[in-house]
N, CA and C of each residue as an Amber inpcrd file, in Angstrom:
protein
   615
  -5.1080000  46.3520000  -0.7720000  -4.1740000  46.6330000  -1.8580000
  -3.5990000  48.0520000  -1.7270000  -4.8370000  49.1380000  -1.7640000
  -4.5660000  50.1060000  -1.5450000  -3.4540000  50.8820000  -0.3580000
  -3.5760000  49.8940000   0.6980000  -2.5930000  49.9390000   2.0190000
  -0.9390000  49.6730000   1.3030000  -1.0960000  47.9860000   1.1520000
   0.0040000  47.9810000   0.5630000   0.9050000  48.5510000  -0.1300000
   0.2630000  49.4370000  -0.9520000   0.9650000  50.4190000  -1.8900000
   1.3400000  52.0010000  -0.7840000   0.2710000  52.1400000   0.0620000
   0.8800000  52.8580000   0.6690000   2.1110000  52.8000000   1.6700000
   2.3350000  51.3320000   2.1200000   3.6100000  51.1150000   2.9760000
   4.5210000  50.9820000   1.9590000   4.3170000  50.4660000   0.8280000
   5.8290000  50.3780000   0.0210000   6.4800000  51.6040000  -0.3520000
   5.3620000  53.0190000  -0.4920000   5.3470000  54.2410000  -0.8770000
   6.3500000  54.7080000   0.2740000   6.1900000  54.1560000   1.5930000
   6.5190000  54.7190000   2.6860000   8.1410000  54.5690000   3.0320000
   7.7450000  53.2790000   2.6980000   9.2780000  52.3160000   2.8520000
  10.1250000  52.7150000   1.5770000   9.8860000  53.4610000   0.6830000
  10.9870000  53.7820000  -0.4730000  11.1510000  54.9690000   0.2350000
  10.3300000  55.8800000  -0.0030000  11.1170000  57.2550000   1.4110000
  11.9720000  57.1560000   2.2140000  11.3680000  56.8050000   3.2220000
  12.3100000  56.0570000   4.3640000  13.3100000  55.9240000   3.5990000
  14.2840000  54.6870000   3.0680000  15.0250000  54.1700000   2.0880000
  16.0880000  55.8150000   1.4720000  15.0690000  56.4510000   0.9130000
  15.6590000  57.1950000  -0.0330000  15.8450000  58.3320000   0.9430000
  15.8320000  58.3550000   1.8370000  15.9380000  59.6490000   2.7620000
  17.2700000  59.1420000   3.1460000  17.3630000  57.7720000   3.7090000
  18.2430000  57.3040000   4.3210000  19.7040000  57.1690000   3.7370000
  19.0820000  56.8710000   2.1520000  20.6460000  56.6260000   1.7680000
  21.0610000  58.4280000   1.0000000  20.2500000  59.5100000   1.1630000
  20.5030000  60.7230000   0.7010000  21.7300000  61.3070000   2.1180000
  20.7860000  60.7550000   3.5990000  21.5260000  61.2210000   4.4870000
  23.0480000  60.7430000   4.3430000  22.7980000  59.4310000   4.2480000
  24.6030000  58.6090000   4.3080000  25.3040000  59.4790000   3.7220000
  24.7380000  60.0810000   2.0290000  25.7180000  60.1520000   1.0260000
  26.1200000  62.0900000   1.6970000  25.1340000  62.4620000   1.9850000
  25.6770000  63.6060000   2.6670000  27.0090000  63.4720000   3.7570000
  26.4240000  62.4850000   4.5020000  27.9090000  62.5770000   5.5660000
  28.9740000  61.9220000   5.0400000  28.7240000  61.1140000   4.0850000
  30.3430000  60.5330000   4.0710000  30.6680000  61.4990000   2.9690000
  30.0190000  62.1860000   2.1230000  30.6340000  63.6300000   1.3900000
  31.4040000  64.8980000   2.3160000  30.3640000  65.0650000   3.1610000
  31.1040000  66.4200000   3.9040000  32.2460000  65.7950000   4.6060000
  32.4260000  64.5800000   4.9940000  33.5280000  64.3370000   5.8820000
  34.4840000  64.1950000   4.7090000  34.6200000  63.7820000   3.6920000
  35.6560000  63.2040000   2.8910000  36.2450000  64.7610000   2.3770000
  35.1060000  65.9660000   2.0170000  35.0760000  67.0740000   2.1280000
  36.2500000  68.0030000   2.2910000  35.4890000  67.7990000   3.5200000
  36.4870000  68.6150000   4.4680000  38.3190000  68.2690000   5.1470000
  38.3740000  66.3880000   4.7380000  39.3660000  66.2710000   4.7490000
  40.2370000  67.0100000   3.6920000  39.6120000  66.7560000   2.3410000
  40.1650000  66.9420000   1.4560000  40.7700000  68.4540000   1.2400000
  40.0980000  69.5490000   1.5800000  39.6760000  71.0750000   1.9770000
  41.4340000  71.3890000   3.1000000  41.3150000  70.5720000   4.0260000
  42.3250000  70.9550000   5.3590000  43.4620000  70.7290000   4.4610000
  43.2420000  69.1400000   3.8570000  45.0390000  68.4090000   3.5370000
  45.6580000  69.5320000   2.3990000  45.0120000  70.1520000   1.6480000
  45.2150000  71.0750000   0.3900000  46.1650000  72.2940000   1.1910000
  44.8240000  72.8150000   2.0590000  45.7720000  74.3530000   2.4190000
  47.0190000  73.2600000   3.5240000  46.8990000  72.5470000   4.1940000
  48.7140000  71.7450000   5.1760000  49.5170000  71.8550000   3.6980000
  49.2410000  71.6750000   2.7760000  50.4600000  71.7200000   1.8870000
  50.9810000  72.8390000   1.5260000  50.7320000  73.6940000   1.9200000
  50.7920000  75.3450000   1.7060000  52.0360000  75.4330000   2.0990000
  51.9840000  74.9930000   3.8500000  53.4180000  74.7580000   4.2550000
  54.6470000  74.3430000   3.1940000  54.5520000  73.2650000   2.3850000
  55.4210000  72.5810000   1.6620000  55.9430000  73.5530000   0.1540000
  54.3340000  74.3370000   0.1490000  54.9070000  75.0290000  -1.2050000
  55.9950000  76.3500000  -0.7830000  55.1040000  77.1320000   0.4900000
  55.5640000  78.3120000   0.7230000  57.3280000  78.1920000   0.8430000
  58.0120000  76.8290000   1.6590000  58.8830000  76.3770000   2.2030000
  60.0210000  76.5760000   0.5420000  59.3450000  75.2610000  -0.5270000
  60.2260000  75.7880000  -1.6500000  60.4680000  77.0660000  -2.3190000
  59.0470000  77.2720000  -2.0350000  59.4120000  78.8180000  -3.1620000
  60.1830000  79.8780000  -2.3240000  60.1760000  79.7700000  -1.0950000
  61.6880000  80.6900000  -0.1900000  62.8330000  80.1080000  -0.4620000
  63.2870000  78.6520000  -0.3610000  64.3840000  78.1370000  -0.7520000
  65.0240000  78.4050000  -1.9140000  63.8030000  78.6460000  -3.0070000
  64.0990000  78.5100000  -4.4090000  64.4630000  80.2890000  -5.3020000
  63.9170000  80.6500000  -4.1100000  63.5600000  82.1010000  -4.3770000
  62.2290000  82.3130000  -5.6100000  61.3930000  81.8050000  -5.3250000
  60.6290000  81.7470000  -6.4940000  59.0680000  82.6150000  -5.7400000
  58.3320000  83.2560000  -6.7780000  57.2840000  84.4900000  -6.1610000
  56.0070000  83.2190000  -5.7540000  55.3820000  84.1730000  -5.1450000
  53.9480000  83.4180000  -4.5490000  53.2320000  83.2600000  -5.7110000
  52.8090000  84.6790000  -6.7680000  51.9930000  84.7430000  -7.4270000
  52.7750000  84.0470000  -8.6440000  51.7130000  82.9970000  -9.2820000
  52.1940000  82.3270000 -10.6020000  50.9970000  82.1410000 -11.5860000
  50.9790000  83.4860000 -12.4270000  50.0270000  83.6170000 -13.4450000
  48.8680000  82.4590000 -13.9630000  50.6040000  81.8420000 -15.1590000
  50.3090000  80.8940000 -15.9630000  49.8120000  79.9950000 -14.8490000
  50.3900000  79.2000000 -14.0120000  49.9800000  78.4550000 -13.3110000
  48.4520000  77.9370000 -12.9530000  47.9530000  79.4980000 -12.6590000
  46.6740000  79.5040000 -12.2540000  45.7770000  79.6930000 -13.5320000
  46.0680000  79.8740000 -14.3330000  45.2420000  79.4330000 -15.7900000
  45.1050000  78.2350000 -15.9540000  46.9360000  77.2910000 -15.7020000
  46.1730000  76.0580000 -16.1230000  45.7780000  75.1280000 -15.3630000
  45.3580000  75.6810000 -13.8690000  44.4460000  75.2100000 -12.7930000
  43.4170000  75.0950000 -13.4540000  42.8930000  76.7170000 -13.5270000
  41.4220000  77.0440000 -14.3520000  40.9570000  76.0240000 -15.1500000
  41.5760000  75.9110000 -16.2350000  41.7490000  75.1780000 -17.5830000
  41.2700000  74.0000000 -16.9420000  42.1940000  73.3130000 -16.1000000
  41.9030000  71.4360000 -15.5660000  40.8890000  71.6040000 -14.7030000
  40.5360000  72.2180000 -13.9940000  39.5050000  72.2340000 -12.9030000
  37.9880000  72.1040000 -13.2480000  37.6620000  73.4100000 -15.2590000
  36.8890000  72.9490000 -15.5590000  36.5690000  71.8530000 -16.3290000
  37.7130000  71.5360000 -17.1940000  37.1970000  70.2060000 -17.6160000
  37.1770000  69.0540000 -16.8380000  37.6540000  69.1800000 -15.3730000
  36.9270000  67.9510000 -14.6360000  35.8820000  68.4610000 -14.6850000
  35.4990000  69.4790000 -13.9490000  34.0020000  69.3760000 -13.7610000
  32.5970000  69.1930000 -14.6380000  33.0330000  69.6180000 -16.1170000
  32.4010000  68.6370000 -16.9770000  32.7400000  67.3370000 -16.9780000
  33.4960000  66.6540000 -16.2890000  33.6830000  65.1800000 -16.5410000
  32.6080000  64.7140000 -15.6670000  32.1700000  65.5940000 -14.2270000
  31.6770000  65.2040000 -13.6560000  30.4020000  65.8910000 -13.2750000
  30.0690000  66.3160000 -14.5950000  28.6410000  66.9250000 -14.5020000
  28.2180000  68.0280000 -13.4790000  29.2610000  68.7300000 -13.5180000
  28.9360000  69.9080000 -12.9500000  29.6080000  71.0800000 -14.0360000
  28.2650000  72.3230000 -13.2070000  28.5400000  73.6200000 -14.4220000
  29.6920000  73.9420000 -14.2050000  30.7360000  74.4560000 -15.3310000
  32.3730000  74.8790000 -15.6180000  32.5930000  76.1650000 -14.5130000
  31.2650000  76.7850000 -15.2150000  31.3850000  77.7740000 -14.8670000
  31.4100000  78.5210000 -13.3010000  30.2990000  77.3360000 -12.3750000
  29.8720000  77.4280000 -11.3860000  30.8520000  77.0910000 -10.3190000
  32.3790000  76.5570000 -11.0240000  33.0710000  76.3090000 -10.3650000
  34.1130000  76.9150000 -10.1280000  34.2770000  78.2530000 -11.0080000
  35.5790000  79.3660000 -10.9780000  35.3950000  79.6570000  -9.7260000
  34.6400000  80.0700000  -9.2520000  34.5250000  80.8730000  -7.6120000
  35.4330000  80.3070000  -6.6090000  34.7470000  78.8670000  -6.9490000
  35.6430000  78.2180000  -5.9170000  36.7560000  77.7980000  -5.7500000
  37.5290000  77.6390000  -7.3890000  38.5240000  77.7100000  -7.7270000
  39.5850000  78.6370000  -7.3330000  39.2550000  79.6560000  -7.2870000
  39.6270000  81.2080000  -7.1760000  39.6800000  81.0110000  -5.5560000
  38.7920000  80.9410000  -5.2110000  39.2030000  81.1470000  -3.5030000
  39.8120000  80.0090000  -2.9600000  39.7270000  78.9400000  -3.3030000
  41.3260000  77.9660000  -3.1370000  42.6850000  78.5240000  -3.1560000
  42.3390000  78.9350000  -4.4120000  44.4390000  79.4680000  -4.4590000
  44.2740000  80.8290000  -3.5410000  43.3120000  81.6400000  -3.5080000
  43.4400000  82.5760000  -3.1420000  43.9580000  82.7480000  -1.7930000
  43.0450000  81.4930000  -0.9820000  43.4500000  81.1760000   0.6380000
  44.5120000  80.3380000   0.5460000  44.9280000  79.6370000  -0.4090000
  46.2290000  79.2340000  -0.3160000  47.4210000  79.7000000  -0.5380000
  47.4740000  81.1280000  -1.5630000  48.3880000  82.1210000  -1.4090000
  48.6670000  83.2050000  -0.1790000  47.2720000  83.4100000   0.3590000
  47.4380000  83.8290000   1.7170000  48.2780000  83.4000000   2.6230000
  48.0230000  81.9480000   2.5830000  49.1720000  81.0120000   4.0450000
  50.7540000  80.8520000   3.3870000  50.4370000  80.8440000   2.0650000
  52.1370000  80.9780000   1.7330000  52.6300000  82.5950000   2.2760000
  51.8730000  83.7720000   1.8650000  52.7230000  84.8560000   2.3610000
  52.9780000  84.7330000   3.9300000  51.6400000  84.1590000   4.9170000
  52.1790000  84.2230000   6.1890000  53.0050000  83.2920000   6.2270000
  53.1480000  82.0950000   5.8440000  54.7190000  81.5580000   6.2900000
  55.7960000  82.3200000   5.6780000  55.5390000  83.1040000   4.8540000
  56.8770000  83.5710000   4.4180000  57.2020000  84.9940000   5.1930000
  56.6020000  85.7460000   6.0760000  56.6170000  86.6800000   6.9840000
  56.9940000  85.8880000   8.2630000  56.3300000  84.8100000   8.5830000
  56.7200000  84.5470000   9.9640000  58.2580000  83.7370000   9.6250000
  58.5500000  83.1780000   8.8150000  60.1860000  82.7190000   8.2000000
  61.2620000  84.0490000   8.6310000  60.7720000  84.4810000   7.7680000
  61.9400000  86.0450000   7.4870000  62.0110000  86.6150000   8.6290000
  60.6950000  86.5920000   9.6710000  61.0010000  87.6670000  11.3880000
  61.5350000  86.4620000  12.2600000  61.6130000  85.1500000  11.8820000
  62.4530000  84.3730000  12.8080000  63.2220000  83.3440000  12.5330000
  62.9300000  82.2080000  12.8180000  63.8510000  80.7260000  12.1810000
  63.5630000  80.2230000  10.7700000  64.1370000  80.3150000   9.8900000
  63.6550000  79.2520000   8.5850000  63.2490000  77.9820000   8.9100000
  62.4630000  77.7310000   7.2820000  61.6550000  75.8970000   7.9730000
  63.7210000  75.0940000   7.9380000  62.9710000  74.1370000   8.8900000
  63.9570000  72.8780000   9.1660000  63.4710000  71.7030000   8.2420000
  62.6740000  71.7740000   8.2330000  62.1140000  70.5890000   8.2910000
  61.9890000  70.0030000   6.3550000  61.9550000  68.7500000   5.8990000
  62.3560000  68.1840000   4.4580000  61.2560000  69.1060000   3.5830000
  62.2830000  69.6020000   2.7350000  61.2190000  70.3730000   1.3450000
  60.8960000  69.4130000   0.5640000  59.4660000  69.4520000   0.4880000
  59.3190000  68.3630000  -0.7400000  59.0720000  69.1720000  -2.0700000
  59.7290000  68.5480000  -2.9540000  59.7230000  69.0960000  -4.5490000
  58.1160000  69.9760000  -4.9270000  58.3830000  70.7360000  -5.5510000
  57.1820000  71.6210000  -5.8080000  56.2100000  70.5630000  -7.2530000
  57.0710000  69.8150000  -7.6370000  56.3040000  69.1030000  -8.7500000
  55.0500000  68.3940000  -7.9730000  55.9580000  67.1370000  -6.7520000
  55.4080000  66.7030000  -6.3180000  54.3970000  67.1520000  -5.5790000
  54.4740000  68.1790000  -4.4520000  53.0990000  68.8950000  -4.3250000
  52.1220000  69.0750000  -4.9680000  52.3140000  69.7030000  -6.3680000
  51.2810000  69.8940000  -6.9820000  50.4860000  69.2400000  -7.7020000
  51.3810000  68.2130000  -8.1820000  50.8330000  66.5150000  -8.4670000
  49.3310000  66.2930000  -7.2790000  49.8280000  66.9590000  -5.7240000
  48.8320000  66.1280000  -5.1450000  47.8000000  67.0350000  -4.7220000
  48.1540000  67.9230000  -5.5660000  47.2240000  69.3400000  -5.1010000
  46.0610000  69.0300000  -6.3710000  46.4980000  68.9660000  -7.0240000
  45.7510000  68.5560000  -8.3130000  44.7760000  67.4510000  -8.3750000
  45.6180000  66.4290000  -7.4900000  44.7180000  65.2950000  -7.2480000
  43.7630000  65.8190000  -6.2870000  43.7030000  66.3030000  -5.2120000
  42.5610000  66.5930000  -4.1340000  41.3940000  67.8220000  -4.9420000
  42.1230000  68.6120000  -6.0510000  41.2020000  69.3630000  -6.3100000
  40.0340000  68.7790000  -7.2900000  40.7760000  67.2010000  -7.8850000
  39.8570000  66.5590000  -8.6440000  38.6570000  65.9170000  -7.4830000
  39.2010000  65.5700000  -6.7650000  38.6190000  64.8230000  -5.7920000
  37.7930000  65.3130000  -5.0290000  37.7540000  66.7100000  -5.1120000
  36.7070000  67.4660000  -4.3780000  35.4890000  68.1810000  -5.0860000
  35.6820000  68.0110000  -6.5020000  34.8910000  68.5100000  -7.4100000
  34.4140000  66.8020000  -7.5880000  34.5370000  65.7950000  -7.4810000
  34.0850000  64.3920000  -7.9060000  33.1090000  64.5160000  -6.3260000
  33.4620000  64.6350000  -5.1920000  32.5830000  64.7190000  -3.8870000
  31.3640000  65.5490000  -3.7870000  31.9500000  66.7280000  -4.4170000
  30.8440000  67.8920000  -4.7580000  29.8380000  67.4530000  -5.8170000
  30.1440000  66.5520000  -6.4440000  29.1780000  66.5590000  -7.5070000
  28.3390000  65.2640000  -7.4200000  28.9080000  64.4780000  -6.5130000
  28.3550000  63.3040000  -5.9640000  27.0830000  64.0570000  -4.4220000
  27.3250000  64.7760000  -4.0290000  27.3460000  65.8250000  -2.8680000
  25.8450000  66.2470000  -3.3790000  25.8910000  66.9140000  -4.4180000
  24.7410000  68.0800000  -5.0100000  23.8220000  66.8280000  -5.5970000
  23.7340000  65.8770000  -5.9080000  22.7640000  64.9260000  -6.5910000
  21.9160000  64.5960000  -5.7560000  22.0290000  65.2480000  -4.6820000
  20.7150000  64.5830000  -3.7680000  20.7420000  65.9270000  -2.5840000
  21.1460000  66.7470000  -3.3150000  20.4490000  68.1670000  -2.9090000
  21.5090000  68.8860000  -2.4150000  21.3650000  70.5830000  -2.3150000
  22.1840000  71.1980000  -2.5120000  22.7260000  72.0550000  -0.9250000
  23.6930000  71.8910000  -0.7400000  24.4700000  72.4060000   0.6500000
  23.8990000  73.0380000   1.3560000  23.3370000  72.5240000   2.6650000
  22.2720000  73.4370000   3.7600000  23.3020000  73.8930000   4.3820000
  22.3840000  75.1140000   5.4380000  22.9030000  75.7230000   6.4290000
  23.9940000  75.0700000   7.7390000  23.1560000  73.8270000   7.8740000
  23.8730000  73.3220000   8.6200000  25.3380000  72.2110000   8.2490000
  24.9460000  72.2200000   7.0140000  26.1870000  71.9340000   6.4610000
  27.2820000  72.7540000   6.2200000  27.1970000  73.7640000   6.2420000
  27.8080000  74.9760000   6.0250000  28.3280000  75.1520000   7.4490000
  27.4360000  75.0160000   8.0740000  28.3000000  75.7160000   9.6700000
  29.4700000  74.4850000  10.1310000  28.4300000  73.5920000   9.8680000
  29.3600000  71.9340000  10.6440000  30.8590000  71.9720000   9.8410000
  31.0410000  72.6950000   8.6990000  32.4850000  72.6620000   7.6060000
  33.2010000  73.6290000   8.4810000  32.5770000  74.5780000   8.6420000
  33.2410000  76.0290000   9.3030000  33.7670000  75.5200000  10.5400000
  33.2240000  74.8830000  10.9310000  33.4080000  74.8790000  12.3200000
  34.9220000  73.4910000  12.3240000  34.7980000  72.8850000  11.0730000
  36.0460000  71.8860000  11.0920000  37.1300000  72.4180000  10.4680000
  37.2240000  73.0080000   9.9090000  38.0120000  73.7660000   8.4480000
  39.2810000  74.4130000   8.9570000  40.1420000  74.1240000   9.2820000
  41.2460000  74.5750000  10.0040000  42.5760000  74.4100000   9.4300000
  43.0670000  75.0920000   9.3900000  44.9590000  74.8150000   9.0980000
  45.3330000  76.3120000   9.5040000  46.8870000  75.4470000   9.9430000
  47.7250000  76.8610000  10.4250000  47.7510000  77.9470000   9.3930000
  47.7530000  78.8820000   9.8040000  47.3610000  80.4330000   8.9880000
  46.5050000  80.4080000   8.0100000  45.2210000  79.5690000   8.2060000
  44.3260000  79.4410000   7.6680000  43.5750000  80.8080000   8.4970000
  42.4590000  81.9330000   7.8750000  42.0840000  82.6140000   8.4800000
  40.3770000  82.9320000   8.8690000  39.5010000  82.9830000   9.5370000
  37.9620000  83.1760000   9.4720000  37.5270000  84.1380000   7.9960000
  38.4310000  84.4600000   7.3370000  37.8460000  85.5740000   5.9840000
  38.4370000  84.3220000   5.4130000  39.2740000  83.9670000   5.0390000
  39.8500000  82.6930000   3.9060000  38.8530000  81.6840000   3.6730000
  37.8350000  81.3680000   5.2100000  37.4630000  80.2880000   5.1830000
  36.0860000  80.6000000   5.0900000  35.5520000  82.0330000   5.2270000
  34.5210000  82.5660000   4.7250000  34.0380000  82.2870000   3.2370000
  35.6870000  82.5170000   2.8230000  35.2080000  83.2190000   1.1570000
  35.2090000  81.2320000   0.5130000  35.7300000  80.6870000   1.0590000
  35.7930000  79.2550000   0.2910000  34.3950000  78.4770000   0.4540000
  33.9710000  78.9810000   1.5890000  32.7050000  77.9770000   1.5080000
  31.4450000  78.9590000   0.8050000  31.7750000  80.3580000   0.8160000
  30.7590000  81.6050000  -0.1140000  30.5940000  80.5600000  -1.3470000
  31.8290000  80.4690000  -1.6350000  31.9860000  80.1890000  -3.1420000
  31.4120000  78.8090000  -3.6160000  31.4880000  77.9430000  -2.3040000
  31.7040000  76.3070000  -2.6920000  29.8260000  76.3220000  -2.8600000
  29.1430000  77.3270000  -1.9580000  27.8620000  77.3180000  -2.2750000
  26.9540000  77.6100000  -3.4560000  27.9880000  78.3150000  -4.5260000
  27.8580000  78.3700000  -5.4320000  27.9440000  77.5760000  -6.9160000
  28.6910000  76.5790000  -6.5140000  28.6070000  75.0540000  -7.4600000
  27.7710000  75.0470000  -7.5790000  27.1700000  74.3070000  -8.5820000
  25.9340000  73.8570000  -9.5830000  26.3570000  72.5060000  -9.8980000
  25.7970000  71.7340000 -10.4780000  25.3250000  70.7970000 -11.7040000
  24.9330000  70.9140000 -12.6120000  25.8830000  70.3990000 -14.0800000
  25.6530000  70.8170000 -14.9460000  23.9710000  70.9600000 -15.2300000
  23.0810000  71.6710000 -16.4560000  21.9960000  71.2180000 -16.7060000
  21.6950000  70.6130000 -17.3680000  21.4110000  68.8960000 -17.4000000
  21.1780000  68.0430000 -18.6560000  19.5440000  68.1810000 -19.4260000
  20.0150000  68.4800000 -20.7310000  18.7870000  68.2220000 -21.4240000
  18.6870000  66.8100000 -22.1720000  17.9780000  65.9160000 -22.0140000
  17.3570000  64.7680000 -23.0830000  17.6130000  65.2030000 -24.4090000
  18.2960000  64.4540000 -25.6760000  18.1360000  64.2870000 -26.7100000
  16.4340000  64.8040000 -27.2620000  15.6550000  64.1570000 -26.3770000
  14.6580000  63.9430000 -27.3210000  13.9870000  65.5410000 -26.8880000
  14.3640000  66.1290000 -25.7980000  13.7610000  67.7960000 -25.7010000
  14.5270000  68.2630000 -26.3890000  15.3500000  68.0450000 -26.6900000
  16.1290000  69.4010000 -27.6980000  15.6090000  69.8940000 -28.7810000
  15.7100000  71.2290000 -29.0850000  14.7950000  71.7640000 -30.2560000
  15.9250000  71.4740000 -31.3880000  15.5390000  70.7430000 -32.3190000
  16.4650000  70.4440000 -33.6210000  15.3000000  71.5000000 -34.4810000
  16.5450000  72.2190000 -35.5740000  16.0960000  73.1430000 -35.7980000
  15.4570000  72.6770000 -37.6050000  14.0340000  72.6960000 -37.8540000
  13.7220000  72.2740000 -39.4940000  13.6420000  72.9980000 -40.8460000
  13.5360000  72.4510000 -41.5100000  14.2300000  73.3240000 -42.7890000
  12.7420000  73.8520000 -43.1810000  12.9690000  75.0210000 -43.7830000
  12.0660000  76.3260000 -43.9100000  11.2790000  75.4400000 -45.6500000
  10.0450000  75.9280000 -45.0900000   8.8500000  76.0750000 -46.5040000
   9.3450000  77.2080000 -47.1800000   9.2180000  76.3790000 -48.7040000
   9.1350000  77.6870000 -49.6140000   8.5840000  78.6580000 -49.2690000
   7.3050000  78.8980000 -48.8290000   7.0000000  80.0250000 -48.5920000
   7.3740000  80.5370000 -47.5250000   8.2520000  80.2340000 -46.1360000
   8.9530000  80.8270000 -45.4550000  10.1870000  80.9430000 -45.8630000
  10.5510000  80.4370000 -46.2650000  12.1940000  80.6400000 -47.7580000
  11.9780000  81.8980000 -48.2470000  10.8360000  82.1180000 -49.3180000
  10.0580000  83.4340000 -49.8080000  10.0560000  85.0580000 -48.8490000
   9.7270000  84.3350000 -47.7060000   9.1970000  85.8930000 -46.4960000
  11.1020000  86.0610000 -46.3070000  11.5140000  84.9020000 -45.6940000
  12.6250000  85.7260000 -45.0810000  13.6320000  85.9360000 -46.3490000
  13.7080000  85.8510000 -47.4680000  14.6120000  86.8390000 -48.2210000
  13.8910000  87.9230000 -48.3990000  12.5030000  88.2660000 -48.7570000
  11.9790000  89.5510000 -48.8480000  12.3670000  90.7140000 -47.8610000
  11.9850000  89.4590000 -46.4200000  12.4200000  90.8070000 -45.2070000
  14.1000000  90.2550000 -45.2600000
């Protein structure tokens, strides 16, 4: 009997190791697609906002990134908070590749090639940033970003005028995600109503 219980013990490991590994790789790969296709659109933004004459830096904009980014990530059970970092170094490396296309534009040929509407970009910028906080949080439930996960990203993480500090500071940050912390209903301290005679002490003091 005693055996038995030890192979089934064995065989749920096994099992649970196995499907922790899957969910790791098909996370980092979906990942890192998601990570590349964001900054390639850089191209598309940098392209309008020269056409349009419009600045790199856009305040409001990036507030109401902020704003949507954390309430996905409470949608998806990760801390709000744990996710500014990474937030921040998204646009940050993505304002980077807009100024270098807009330096390498101005010292030679303008883009040729079809501007797509800045709405529409960001429509899909928005979508990948949901989509990468839904991966991440699917990602962290069965444990939290190793070393070698970290290098294997670095080592894929590429787009034109993408830079080794850009791509430093995004995965610094991405290591810094959390999951939210759930407490049970039934641990929560609900707070009870005071005895007269503790009614009594605390108006005295």
């Amino acid at each position: 009997m005693i055996r038995h219980i030890a192979i089934f013990l064995c065989s749920l490991l096994m099992c649970s190791t196995t499907f922790a590994d899957s969910v790791t790789s098909v996370s980092l790969g979906a990942l890192l697609t998601a990570l590349n296709e964001r900054m390639l659109l850089m191209k598309d933004v940098a392209a309008y906002k020269m056409k349009h004459h419009l600045p790199i830096e856009d305040f409001t904009r990036e507030q109401n990134v902020f704003a949507e980014a954390e309430e996905e990530a409470k949608n998806n059970g990760l801390d709000p908070h744990s996710i500014t970092p990474f937030i921040r170094s998204l646009m940050d490396a993505s304002k980077a590749i807009q100024y270098r296309y807009l330096a390498q534009w101005r010292t030679g040929s303008e883009p040729s090639f079809p501007i797509q509407t800045l709405s529409v970009t960001r429509q899909r910028i928005r979508q990948l940033d949901n989509q990468m906080l839904i991966i991440i949080s699917q990602r962290l439930m069965v444990g939290a970003f190793s070393h070698d996960d970290m290098v294997w990203l670095r080592a894929q993480f590429n787009a034109p005028n993408l830079n080794e500090s850009d791509i430093s500071n995004v995965l610094a940050a991405l290591s810094l995600v959390r999951r939210a912390r759930y407490i049970p209903v039934f641990c929560r301290r609900v707070p009870r109503a005071l005895t007269p005679h503790e009614e009594t002490w605390a108006t005295t003091w």
